[in-house]
ZAVONU-588716 format. One line per 2 residues: for each residue x, y, z of N, C-alpha, C. Coordinates in Angstrom, 1 decimal, decimal comma, padded with zeros to 4 digits. Each point is the difference from the previous one (the first is absolute). Layout:
BEGIN
X Y Z X Y Z X Y Z; ...
END
This chain:
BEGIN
-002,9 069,4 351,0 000,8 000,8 000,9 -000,4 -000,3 001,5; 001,3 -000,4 000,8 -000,6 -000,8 001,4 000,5 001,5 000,8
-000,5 000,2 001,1 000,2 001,3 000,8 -000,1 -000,8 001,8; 001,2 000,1 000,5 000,0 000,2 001,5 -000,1 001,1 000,5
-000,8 000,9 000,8 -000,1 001,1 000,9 000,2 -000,7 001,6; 001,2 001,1 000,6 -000,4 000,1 001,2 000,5 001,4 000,4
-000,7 -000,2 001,3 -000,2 001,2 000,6 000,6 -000,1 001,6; 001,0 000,6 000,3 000,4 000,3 001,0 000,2 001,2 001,3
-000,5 -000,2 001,0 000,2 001,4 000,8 001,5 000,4 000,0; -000,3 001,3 000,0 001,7 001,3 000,0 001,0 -000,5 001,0
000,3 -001,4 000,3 001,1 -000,1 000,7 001,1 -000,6 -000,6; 001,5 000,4 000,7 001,1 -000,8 -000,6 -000,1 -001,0 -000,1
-000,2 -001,1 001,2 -000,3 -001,1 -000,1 -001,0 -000,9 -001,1; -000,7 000,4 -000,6 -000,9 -000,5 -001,3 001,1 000,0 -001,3
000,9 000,9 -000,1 000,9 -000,3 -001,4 000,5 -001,2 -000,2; 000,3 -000,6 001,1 000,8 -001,3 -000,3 -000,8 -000,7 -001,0
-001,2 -000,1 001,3 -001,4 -001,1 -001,0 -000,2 000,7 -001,1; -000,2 001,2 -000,3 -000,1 000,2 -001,8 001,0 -000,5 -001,0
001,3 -000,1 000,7 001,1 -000,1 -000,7 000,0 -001,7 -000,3; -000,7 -000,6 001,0 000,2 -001,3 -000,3 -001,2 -000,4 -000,9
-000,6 000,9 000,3 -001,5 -000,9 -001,6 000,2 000,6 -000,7; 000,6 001,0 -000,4 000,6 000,7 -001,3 000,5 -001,4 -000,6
001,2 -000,2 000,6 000,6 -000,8 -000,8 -000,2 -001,4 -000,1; -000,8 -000,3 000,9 -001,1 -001,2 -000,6 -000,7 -000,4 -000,8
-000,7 001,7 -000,3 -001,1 -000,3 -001,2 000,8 000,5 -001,3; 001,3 000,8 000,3 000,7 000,0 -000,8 000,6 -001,4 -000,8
000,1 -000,6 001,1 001,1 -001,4 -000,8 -000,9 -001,0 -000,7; -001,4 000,0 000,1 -000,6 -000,6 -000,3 -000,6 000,6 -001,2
-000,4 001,5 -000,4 000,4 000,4 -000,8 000,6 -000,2 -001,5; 000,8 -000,6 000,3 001,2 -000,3 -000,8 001,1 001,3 -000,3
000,3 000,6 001,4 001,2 000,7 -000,2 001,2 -000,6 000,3; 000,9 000,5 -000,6 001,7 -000,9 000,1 000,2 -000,2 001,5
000,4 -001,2 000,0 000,8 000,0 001,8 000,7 001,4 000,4; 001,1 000,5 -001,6 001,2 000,5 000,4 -000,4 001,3 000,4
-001,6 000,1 -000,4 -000,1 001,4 000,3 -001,0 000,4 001,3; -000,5 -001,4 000,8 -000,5 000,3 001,0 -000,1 000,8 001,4
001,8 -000,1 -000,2 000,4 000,7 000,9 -000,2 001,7 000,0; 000,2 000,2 -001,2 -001,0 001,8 -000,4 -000,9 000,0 000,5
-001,5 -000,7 -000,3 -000,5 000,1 000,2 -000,4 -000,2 001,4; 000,3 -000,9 000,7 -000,1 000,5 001,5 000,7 001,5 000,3
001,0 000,2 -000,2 000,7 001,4 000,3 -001,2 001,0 -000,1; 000,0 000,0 -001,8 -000,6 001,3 -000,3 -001,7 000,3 001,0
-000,7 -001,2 000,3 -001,6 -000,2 000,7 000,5 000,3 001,4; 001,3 -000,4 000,4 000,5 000,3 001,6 000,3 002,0 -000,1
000,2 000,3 -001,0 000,4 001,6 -000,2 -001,3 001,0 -000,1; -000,8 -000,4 -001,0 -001,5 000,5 -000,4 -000,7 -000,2 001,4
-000,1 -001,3 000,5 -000,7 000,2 001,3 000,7 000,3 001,4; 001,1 000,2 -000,1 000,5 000,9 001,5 -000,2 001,6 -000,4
-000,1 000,4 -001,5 -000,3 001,3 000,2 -001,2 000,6 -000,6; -001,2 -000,8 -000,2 -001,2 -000,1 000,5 -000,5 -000,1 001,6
000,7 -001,1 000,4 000,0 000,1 001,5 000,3 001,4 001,1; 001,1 000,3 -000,6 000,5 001,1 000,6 -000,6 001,5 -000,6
-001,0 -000,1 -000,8 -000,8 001,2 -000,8 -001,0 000,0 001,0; -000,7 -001,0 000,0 -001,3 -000,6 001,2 000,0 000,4 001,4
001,4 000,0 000,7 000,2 000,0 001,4 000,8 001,1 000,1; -000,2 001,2 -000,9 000,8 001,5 000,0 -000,8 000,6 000,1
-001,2 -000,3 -000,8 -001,4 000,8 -000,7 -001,1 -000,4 001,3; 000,0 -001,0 000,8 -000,8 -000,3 001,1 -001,2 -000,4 -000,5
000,3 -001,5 -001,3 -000,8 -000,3 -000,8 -000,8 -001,4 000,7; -000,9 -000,5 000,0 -000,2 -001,4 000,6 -000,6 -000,8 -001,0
000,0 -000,3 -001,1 -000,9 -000,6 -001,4 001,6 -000,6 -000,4; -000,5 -001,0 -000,4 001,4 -001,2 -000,4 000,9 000,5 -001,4
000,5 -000,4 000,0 001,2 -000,6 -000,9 000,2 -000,7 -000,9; -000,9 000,1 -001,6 -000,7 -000,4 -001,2 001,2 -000,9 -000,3
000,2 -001,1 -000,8 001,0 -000,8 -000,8 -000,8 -000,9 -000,6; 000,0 000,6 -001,3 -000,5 -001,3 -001,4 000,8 -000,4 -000,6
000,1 -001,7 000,2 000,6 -000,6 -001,0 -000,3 -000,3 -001,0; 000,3 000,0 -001,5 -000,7 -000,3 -000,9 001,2 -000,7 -001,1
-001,1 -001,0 -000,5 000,9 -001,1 -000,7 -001,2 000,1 -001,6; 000,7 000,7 -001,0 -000,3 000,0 -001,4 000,6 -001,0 -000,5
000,0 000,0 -001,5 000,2 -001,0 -000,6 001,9 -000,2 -000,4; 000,3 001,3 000,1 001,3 000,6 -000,5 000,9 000,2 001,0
-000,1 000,7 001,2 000,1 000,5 000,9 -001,0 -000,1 001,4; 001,0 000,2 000,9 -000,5 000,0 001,3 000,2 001,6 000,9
-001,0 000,4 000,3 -000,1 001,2 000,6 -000,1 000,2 001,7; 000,4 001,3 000,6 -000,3 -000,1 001,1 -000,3 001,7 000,2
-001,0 000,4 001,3 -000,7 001,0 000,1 -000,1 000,3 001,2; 000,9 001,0 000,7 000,0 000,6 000,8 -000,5 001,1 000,5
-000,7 000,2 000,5 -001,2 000,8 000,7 -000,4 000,7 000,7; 000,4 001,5 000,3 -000,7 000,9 001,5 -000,9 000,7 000,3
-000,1 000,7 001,1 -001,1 000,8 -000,2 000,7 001,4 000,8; 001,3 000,3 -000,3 000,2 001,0 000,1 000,2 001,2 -001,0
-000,2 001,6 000,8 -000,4 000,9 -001,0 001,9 000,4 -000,3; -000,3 -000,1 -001,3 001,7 000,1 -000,5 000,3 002,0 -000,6
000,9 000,0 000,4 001,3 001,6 -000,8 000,1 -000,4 -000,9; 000,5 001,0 -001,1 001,1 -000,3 -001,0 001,3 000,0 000,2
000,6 -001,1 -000,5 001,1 000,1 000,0 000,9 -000,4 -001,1; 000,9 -000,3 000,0 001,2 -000,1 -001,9 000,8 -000,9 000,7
000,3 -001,1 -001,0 001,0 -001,2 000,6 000,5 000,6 -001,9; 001,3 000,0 000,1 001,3 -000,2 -001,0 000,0 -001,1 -000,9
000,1 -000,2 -001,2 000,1 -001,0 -000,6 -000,8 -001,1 -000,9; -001,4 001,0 -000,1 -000,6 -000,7 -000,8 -000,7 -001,5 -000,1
000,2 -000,7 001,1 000,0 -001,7 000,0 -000,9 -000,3 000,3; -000,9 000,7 000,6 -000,9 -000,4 001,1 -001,6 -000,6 -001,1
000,3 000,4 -000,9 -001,3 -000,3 -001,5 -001,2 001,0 000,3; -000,6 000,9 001,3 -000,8 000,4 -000,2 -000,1 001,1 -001,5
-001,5 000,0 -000,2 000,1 001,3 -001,6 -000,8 000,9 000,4; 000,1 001,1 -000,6 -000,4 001,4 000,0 -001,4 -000,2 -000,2
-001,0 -001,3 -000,3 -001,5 000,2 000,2 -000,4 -000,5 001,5; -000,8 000,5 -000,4 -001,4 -000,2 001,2 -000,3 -001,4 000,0
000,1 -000,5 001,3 -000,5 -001,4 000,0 -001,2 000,0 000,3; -000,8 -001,7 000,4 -001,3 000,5 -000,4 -000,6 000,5 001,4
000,7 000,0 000,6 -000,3 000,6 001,5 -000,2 001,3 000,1; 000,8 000,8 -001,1 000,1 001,9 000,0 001,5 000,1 000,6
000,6 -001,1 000,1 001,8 000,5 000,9 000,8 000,4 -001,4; 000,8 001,1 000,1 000,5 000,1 -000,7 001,6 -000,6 -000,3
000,4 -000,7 -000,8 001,4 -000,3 000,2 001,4 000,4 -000,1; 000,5 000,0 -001,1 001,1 000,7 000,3 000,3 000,5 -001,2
001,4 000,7 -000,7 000,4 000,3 -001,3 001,6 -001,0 -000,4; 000,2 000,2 -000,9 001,5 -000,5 -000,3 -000,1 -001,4 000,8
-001,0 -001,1 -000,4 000,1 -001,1 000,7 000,5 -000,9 -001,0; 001,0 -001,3 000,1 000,1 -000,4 -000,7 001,9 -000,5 000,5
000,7 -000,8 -000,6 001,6 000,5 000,1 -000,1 001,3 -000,8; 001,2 000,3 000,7 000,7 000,9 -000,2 -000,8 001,5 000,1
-001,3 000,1 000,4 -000,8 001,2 -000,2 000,0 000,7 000,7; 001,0 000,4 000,7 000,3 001,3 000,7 -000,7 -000,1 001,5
-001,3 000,8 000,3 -000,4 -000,3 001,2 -001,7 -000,4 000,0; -000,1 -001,2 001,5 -001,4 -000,2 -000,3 -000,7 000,7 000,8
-001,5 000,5 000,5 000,0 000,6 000,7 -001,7 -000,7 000,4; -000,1 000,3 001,1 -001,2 -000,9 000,9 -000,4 000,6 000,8
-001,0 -000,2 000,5 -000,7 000,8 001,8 000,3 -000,8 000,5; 001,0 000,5 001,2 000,5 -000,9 001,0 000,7 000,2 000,5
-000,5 -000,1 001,9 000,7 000,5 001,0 000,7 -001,3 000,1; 001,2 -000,7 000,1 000,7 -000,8 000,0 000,7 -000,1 001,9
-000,2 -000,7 000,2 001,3 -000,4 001,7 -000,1 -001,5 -000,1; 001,6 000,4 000,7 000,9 -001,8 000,7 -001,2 -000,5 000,2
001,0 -001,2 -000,2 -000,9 -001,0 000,0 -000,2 -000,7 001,3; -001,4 -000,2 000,7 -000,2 -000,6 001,1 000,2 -001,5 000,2
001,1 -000,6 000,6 000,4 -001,4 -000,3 -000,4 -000,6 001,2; 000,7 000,4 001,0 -000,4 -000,9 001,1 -000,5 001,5 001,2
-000,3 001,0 -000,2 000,1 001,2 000,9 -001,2 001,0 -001,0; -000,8 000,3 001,4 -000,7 001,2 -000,7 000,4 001,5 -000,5
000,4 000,1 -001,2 000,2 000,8 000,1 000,0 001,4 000,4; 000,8 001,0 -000,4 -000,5 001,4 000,7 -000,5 001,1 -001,0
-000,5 000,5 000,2 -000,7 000,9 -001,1 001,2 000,7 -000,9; 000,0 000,6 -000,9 001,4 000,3 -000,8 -000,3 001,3 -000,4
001,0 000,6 000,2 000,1 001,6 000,1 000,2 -000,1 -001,9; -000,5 001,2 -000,4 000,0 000,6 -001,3 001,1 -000,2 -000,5
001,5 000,3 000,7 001,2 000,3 -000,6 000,4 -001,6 -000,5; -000,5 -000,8 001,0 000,3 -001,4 -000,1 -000,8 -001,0 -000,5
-001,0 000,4 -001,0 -000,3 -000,7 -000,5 000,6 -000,6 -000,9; 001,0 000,3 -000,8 000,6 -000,6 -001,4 000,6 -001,0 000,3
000,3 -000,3 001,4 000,4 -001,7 000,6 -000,9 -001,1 -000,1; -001,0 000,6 -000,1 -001,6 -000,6 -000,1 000,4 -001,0 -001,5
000,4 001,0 -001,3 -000,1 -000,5 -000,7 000,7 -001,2 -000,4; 000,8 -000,2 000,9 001,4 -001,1 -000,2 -001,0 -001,5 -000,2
-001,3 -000,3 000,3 -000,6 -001,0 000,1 -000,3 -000,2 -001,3; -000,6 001,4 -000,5 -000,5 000,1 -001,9 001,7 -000,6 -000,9
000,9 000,3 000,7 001,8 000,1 -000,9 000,2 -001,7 000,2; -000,8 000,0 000,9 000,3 -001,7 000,1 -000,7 -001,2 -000,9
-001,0 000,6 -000,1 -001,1 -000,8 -000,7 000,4 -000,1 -001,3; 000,5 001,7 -000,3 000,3 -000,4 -001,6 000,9 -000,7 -000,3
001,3 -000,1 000,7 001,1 -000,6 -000,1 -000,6 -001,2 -000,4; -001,3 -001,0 001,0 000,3 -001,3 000,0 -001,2 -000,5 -000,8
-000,7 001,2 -000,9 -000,8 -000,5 -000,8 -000,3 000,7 -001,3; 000,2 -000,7 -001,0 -000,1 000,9 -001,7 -001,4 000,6 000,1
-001,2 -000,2 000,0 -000,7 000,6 -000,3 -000,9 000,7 001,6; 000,0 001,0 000,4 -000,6 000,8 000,8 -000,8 001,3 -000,4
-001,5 -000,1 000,8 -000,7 001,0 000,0 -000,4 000,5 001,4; 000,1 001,5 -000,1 -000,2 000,5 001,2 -001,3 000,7 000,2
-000,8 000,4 000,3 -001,2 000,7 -000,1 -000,5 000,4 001,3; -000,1 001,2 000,4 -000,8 000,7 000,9 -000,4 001,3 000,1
-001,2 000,1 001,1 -000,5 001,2 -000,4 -000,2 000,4 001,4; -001,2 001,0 000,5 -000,3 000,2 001,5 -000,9 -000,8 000,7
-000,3 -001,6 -000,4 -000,9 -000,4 000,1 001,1 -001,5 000,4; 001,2 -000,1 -000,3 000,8 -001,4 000,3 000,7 000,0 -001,4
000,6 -001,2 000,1 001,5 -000,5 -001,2 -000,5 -001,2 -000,3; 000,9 -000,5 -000,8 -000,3 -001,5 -000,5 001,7 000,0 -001,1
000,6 -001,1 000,3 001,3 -000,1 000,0 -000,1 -001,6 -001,2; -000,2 000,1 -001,1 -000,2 -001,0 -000,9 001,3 -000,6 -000,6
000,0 -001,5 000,0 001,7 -000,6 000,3 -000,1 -001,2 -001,1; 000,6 -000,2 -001,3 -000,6 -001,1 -000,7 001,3 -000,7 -000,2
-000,1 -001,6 -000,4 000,8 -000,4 -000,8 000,0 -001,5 -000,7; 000,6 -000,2 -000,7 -000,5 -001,4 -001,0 000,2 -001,0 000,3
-001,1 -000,5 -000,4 -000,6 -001,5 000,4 001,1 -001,0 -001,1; 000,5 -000,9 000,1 000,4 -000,9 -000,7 -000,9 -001,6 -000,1
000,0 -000,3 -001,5 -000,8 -001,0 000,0 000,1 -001,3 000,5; -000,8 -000,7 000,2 000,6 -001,3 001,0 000,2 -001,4 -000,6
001,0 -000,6 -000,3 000,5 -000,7 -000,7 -001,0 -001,5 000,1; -000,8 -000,4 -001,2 -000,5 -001,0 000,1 000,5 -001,3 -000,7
000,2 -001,1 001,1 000,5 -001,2 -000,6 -000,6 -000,6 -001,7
END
């Protein structure tokens, strides 16, 4: 199991560069071309609203991303250190489960397709792209979550996990084998 870590300060400007060794160590990996483009998306989504969790909260400690390349699959791990709400995203997609990870975060219920709702600790806001964002009022958080609506769209397997202590936004997908002459 080969593992890239980096670590980046809470600025917009740093997503790009994650986005691009994402899918570096991704292609190398052995994930599909066709699907590389997800995966920059989805690592450009997880880390603008990590970014934007960091620079709400008046956090200064970086911006976790592990790449990891198993034998089967290729994973990616997104990382904060902000203290998260509960909140309910609709629809069940997101894969977290109703245990305790090994951190103590709790995850969610009805995770799965079709499982009704998942539920996470987590204060959720827009995503910081090129602008610092602004702190986000209570009422307007659920725009926050449009970053989580996005991820699932562009990736089958998703885990979400946080607690008062930061999140971690876990993003996998299959490695295909490499054709030897």
């Amino acid at each position: 199991m080969a593992t890239v870590e980096l670590l980046f300060s809470a600025l917009p400007e740093h997503v790009r560069t994650a986005r691009l060794v994402a899918a570096a160590v991704a292609r190398r990996a052995g994930v599909d071309e066709a699907v590389l483009d997800e995966v920059r998306l989805a690592v450009g989504e997880a880390c603008t609203r990590a970014v934007g969790l960091h620079m709400s909260h008046g956090l200064h400690t970086p911006v976790r991303v592990s790449l990891i390349e198993d034998e089967k699959k290729f994973s990616i791990e997104v990382g904060d250190d902000a203290p998260h709400r509960r909140f309910s995203l609709p629809g069940g997609t997101l894969g977290a489960s109703a245990a305790p990870s090994a951190n103590g975060a709790g995850g969610g219920k009805g995770g799965g397709p079709g499982g009704g709702l998942v539920e996470a600790e987590g204060a959720l806001l827009p995503g910081a792209r090129d602008e610092i964002p602004e702190p986000v009022a209570e009422e307007d958080e659920g725009d926050g979550e449009m970053g989580l609506a996005v991820i699932s769209g562009l990736v089958d397997d998703v885990e979400v996990t946080t607690d008062e202590h930061g999140g971690v936004i876990r993003m996998s997908w299959p490695t295909i084998e490499p054709v030897l002459p």
